[in-house]
C-alpha positions in Angstrom: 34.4 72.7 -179.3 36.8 72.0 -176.1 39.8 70.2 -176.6 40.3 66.5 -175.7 43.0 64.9 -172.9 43.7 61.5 -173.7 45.3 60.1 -170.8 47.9 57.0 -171.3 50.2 55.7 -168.4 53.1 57.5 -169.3 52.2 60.0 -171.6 49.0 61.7 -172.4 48.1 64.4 -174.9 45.9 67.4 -175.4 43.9 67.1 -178.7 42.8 70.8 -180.2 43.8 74.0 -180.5 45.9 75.6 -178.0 46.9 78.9 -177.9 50.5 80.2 -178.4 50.2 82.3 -175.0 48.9 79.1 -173.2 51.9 76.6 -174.6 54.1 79.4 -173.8 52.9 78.9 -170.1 53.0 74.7 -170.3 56.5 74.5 -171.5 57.7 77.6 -168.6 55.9 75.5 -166.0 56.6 72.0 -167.4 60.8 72.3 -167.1 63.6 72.1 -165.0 67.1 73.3 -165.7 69.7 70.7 -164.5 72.4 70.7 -161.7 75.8 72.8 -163.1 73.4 73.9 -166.5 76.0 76.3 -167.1 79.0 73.8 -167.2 77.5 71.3 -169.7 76.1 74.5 -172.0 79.8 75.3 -172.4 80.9 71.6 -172.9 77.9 71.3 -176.3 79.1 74.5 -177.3 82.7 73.4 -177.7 81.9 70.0 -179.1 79.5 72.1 -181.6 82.1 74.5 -182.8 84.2 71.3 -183.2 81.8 68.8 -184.8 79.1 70.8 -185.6 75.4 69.2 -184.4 72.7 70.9 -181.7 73.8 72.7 -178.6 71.8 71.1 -175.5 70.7 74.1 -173.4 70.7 72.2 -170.0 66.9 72.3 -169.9 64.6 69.2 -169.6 61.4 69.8 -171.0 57.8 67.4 -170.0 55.8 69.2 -172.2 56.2 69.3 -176.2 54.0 71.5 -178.2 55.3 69.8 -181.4 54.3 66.4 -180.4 51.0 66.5 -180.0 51.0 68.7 -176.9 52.6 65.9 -175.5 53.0 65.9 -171.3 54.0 63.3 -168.9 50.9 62.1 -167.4 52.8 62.7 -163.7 52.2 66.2 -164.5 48.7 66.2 -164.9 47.6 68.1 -161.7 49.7 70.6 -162.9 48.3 70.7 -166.5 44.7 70.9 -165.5 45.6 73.9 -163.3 47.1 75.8 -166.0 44.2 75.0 -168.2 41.9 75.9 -165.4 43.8 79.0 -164.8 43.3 80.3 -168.3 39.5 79.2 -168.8 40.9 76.6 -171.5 37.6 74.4 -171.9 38.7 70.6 -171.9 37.6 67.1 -171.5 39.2 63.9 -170.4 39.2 61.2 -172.1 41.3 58.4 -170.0 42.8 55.6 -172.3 44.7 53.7 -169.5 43.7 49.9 -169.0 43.1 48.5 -165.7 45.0 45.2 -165.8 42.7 41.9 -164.7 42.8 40.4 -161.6 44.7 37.8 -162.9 46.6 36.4 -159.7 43.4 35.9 -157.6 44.8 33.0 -155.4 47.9 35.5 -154.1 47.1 36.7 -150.5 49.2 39.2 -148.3 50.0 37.3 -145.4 53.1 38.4 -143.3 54.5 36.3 -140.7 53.4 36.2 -137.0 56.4 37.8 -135.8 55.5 40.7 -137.8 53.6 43.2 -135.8 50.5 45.2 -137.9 50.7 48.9 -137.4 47.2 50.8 -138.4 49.0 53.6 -140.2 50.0 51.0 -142.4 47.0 50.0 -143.8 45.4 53.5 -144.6 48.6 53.9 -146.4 48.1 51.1 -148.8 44.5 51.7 -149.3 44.8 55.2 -150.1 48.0 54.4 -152.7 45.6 51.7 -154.2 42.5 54.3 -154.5 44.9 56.7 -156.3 46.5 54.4 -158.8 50.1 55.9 -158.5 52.2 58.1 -156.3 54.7 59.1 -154.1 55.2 56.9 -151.3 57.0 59.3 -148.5 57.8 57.4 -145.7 60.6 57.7 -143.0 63.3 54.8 -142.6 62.2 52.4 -140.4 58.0 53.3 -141.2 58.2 50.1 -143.4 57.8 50.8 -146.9 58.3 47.3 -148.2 55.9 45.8 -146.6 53.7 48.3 -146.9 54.4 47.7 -150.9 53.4 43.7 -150.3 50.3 45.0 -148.9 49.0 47.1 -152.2 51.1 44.4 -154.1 48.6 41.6 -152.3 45.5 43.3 -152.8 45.9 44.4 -156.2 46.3 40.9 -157.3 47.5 41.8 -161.0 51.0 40.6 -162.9 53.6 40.4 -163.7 54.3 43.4 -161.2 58.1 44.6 -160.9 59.2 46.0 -157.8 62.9 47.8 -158.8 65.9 48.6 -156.2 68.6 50.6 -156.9 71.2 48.3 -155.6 72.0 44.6 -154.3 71.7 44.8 -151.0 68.1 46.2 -151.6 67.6 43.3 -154.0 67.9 40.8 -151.0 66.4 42.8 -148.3 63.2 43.5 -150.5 63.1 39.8 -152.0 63.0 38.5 -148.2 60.2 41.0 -147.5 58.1 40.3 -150.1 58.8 36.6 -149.9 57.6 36.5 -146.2 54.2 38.7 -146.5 53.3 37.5 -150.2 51.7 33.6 -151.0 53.0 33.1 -154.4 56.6 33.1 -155.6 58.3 35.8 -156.1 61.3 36.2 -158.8 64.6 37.7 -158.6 66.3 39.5 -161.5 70.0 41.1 -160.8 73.5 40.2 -158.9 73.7 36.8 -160.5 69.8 35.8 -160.3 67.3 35.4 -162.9 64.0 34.1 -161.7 61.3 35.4 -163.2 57.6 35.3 -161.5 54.5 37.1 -161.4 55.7 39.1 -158.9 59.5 39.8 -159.2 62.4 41.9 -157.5 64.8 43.7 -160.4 67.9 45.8 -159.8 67.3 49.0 -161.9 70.9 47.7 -163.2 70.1 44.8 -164.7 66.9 46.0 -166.3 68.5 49.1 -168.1 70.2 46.5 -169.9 67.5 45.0 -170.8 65.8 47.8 -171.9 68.5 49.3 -173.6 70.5 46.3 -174.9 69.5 46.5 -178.9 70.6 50.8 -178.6 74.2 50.9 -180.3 74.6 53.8 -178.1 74.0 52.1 -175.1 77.3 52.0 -172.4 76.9 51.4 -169.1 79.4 54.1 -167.5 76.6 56.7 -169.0 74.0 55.6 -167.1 75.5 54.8 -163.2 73.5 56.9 -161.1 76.2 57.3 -158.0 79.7 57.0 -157.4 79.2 53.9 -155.2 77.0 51.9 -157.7 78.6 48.3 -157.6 76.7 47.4 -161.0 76.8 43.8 -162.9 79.9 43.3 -164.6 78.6 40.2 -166.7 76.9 41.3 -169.6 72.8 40.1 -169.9 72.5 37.3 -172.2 70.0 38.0 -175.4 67.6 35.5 -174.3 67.2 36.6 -170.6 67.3 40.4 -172.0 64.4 39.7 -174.5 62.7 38.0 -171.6 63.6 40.9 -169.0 62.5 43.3 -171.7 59.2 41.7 -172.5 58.3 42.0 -168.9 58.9 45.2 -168.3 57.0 46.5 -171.3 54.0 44.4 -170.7 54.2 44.8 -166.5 50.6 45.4 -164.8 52.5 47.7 -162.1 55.6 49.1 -160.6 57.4 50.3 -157.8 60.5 52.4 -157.6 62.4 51.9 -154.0 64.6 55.1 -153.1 62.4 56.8 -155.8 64.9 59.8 -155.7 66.8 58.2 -158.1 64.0 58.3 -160.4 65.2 61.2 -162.9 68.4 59.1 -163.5 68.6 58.1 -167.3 68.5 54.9 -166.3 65.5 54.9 -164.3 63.6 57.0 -166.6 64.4 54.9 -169.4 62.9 51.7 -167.2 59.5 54.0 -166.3 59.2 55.2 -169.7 59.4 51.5 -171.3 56.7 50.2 -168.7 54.2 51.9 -170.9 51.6 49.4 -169.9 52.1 49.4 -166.5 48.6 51.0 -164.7 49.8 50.7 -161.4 52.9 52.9 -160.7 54.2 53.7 -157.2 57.7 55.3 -155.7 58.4 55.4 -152.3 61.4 57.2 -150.0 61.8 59.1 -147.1 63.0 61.6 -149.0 61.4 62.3 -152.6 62.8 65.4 -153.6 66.3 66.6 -155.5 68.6 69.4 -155.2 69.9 69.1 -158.7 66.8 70.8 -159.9 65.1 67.2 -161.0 62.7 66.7 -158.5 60.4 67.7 -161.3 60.7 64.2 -163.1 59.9 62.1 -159.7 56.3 63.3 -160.2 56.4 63.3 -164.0 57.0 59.7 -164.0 55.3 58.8 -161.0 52.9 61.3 -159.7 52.0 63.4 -156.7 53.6 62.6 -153.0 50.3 60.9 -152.3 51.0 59.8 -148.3 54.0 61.0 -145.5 54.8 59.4 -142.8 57.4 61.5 -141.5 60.4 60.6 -138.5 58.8 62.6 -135.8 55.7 61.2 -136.1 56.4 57.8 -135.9 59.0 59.0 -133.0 56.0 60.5 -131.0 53.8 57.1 -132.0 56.7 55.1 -130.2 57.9 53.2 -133.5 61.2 54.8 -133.9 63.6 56.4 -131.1 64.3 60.0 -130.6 67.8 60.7 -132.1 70.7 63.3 -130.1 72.3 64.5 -133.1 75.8 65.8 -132.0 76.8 68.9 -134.2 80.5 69.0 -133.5 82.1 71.8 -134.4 86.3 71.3 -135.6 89.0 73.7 -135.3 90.1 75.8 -138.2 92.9 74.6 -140.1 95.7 77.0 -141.8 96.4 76.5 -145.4 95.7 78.0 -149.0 93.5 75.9 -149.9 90.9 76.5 -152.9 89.9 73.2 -154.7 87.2 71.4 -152.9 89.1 68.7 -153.2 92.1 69.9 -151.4 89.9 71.2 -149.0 88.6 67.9 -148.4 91.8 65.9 -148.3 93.3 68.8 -145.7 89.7 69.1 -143.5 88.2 65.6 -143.6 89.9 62.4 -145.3 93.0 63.3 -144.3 92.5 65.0 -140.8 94.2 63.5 -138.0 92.2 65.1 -135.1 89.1 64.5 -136.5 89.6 61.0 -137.0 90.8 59.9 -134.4 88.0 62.1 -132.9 85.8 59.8 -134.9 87.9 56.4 -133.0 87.2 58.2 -129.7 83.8 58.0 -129.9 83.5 55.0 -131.5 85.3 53.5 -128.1 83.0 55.5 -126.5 80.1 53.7 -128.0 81.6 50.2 -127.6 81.9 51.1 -123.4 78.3 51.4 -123.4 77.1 48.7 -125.9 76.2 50.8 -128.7 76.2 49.4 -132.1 78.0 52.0 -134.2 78.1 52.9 -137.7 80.7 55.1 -139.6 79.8 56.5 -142.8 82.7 58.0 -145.1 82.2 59.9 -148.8 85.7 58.3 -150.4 87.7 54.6 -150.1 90.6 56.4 -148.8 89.0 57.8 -145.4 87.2 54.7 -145.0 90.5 53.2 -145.1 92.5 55.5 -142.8 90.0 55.7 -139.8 90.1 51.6 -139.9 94.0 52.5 -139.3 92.4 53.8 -135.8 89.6 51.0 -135.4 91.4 47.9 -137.0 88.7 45.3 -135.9 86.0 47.3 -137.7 84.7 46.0 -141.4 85.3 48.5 -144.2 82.0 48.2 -146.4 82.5 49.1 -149.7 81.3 49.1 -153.5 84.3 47.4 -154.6 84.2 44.6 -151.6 83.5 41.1 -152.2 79.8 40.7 -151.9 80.1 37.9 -149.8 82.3 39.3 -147.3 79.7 42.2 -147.2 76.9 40.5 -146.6 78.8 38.8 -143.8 79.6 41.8 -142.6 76.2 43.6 -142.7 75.0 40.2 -140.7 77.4 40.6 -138.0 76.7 44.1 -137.4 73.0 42.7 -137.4 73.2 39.8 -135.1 75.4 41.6 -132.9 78.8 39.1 -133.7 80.4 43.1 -134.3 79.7 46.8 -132.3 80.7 48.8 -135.4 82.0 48.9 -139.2 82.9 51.5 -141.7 80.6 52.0 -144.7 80.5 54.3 -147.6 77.8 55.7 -149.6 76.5 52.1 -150.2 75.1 52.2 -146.6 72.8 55.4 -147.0 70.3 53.5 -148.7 69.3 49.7 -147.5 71.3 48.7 -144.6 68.3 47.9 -142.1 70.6 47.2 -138.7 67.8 47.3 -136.4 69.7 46.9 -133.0 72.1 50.3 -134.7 72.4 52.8 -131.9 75.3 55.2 -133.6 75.6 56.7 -136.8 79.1 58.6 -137.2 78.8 61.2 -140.4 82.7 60.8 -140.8 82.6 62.4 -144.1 80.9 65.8 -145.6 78.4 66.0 -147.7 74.8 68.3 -148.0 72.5 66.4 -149.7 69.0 66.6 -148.1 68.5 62.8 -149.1 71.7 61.9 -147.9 70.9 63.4 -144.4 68.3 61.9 -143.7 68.8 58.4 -144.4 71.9 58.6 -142.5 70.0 59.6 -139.2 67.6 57.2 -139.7 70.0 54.3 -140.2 69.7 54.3 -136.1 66.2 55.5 -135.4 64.7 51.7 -135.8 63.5 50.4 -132.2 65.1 47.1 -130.7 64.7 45.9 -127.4 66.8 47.8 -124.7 67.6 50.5 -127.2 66.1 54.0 -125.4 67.5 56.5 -127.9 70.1 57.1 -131.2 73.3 58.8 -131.1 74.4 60.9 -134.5 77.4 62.9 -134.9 77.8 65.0 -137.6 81.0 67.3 -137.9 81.2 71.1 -139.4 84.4 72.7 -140.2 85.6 76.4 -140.6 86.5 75.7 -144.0 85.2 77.2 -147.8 82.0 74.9 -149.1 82.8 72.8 -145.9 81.6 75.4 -143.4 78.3 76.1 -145.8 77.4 72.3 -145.8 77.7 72.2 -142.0 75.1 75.0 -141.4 72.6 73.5 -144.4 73.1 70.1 -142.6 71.9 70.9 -139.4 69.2 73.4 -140.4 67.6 70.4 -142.2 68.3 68.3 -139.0 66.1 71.3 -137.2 63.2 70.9 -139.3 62.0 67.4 -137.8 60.5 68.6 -134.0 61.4 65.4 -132.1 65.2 65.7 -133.4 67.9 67.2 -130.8 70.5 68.6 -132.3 73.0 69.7 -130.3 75.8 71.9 -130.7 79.4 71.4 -129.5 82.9 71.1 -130.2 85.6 68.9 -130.5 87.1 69.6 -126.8 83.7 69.4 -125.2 81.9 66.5 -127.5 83.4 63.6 -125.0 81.7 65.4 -121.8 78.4 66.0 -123.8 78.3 63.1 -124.2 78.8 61.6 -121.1 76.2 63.8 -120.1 73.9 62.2 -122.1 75.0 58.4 -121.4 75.4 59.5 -117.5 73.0 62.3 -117.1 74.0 64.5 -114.2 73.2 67.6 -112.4 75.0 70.0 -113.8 75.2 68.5 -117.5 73.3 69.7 -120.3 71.1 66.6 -119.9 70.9 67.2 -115.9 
């Protein structure tokens, strides 16, 4: 008799008999070992010979034997070609529930001023058709309202749509506010409006989620070094609310769905156990901590890309010149990465006022600029060199950064410092210059960065990136990985240069001529 999948929305299960070999095989190809496995190992091992209690190994498992050949249901596709693999005889049996229709009078209709593009609407309908996926979609291809589009046609609530952060909160509350015909409610930074369809901060919900677990802090579950979380603690009655809707949501969607093996995320996805519809979308939805795994375990397969080049060749986005400037060595002992990074970047005098050079550069032409640091310290020194330019930050008042971000926006400012907080949900259309001040060699990372200034505006004919790489230990090898990833997207120039020869590059550029590299 063949064994039975039952499929649920988060979890599913195989029912029968399964041979040792063949779990042996589910549980190798269902886990991940995590970033610096070796590090934490120690750490349990100490703390065990102290306290006594289980050693964690440093391996995230998707797949448990001993519950019930239990699997995240993300992982199907791989499941069934395991199973296939071995000539393990099967059937499905899917339990989900297709939510009712049950907001029939909400309609996707977007404003005038926003322009259609065809693209987008094969996008949504083929998301719709497959029930849950990966969005992966470049910065600028319009992911948001692409979102309001399934969100309008699928026509079933409550439906959450999460952000990891407050400046997403408002950006994606305006969106869906101007392309969907119902209400829609806001839940984080202060706000607590719940709707059928409704905008969350992934902070605010984990508290929900997680409010009534003793164990629960919130240090433990702050996904980046930048994350400017709630301070006010979630009253019970709006946590019991917050809660109830999240367990008993139609659908989701995960924005920047990277962060999706987080705790706190997962612990969000896993609760939404009745949600039918679930959806991530990023230009970039993969790890290099060696989670990537749990992006598709929670959400499912990268079911659409729209990548940079593309919509560069399609006229939607402008080419970038990515400027790969190489710095002189330094001399010093140096072998903490952090002293390395003091000595080579935050604290480097050359390169920033290299950085203030070209951001004068910029202002001769009229090219909005944006500098993007690591640390509050670098931030704070180049504004030493650029004193008119607003330092964005985590830990700035969010007033005075949203009037910032709106200055950069309507043009009242040519450039401002941001941190981390600015890789992820600072749409600056009329951007023409993204400085990579400080290091760094996350994939994700890269990417947004670049495309911070790849969004078309009137008069704007290309985006300017510079990027720096350093003769230093780990800085040198982040350089090279940096701008090999840069290579991969065709309609990307990436030039290489030097810190001497970067000003007449450029000019080159700005004022082609015949003899220039642009001549």
């Amino acid at each position: 008799m063949p064994a039975k999948i039952v499929v649920q929305n988060v979890y599913s299960r195989i029912y029968g008999a399964v041979p040792p070999e063949l779990e042996a095989k589910l549980d190798k190809e269902l886990q991940y070992s995590i970033q610096n496995q070796q590090y934490i190992v120690q750490a349990q091992e100490s703390k065990f010979k102290k306290y006594g209690g289980k050693v964690f190994d440093g391996i995230i498992h998707l797949y448990w034997a001993r519950k019930g050949h239990m699997f995240y249901t993300g992982m199907m596709s791989v499941v069934l070609n395991i199973l296939d693999e071995a000539n393990f005889e099967y059937t499905i049996a899917d339990r989900r529930i297709i939510p009712p229709r049950n907001l029939s009078d909400m309609k996707f209709v977007p404003p005038a001023w926003k322009k259609d593009r065809e693209y987008q609407n094969i996008v949504a309908a083929t998301m719709i058709k497959s029930q849950r996926g990966i969005m992966q979609a470049a910065t600028g291809a319009g992911k948001t309202f692409m979102t309001s589009k399934i969100i309008g046609s699928i026509k079933s609530g409550p439906f959450l749509f999460f952000v990891p952060s407050k400046d997403l909160l408002d950006q994606s509350y305006d969106c869906l506010s101007e392309c969907i015909s119902v209400p829609i409610g806001r839940i984080g930074d202060g706000h607590f409006d719940v709707q059928s369809i409704n905008v969350s901060t992934i902070q605010t919900a984990v508290k929900a989620v997680k409010g009534n677990d003793p164990r629960f802090k919130i240090s433990d579950y702050k996904f980046d070094e930048d994350d400017d979380w709630d301070t006010e603690p979630l009253e019970d009655d709006k946590s019991k609310i917050l809660d109830s809707l999240i367990r008993n949501a139609s659908g989701i969607y995960l924005d920047e769905v990277h962060h999706a093996a987080s705790i706190s995320c997962r612990a969000i996805m896993e609760a939404a156990s009745n949600a039918y519809w679930r959806y991530g979308g990023s230009a970039t939805p993969f790890r290099e901590d060696g989670a990537e795994m749990m992006i598709q375990a929670l959400f499912g397969k990268i079911v659409t890309k729209i990548s940079a080049s593309w919509l560069i060749k399609k006229g939607y986005l402008v080419k970038p010149f990515i400027f790969n400037v190489k710095m002189s060595g330094m001399h010093g002992l140096f072998s903490s990465y952090p002293e390395i990074y003091k000595h080579y970047i935050s604290e480097n005098d050359e390169l920033n006022q290299l950085v203030a050079k070209l951001t004068i550069k910029m202002r001769q032409f009229n090219i909005p600029t944006l500098i993007l640091v690591q640390r509050y310290n670098h931030g704070e020194t180049i504004k030493k060199y650029i004193p008119d330019a607003p330092f964005i930050k985590g830990n700035m008042p969010r007033k005075k950064r949203k009037d910032a971000v709106k200055d950069l926006r309507d043009g009242s400012i040519s450039c401002a410092i941001a941190t981390t907080l600015a890789d992820e949900g600072l749409d600056v259309e009329r951007l023409g210059c993204v400085t990579v001040a400080g290091g760094g060699k996350s994939i994700t990372r890269v990417y947004q960065r670049v495309g911070r200034a790849l969004r078309s505006f009137p008069g704007k004919e290309r985006a300017i990136v510079f990027l720096f790489s350093h003769e230093a230990k780990y800085l040198q090898a982040h350089g090279d990985k940096v701008a090999n990833i840069l290579r991969q997207e065709p309609e990307f120039v990436v030039i290489n240069t030097n810190e001497s020869r970067v000003m007449d590059d450029l000019d080159d550029l700005l004022c082609p001529s015949n003899t220039g590299i642009f001549g």
